[in-house]
C-alpha positions, 0 to 999 in steps of 0.5 A, spaced: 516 062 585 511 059 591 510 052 591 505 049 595 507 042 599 503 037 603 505 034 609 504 032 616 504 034 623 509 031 626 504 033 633 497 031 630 499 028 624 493 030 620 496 033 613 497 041 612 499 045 607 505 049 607 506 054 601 514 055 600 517 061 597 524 058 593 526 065 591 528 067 598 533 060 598 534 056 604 530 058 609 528 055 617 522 058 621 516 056 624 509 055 623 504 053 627 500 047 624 493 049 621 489 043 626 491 043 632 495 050 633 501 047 635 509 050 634 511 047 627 519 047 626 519 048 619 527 048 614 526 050 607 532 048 602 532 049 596 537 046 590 540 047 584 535 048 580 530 052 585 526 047 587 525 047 595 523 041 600 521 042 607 522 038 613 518 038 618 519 037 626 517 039 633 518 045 635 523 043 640 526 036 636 530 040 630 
């Protein structure tokens, strides 16, 4: 089940779209923003009822 979500980056802080995948659970990767390219720390959790979230950092701040 794919979900999009719509957040910020934490560099440029312009908003991006990050297209979440519940079915494959708790996940952390990384993503390279959309604007200006630079490395995303994204964690993806997912809860009880199989909705997932995603937190978004640096890089180099998770």
């Amino acid at each position: 089940m794919l979900t999009s979500r719509t957040t910020h980056c934490p560099y440029c802080g312009e908003s991006i779209e990050l297209l979440l995948d519940a079915s494959a659970g708790d996940q952390h990767y990384i993503e390279d923003c959309q604007v200006c390219c630079r490395p995303i720390s994204v964690t993806v959790t997912v809860d009880d009822r199989g909705h997932a979230q995603a937190n978004v950092a640096g890089e180099n701040e998770a």
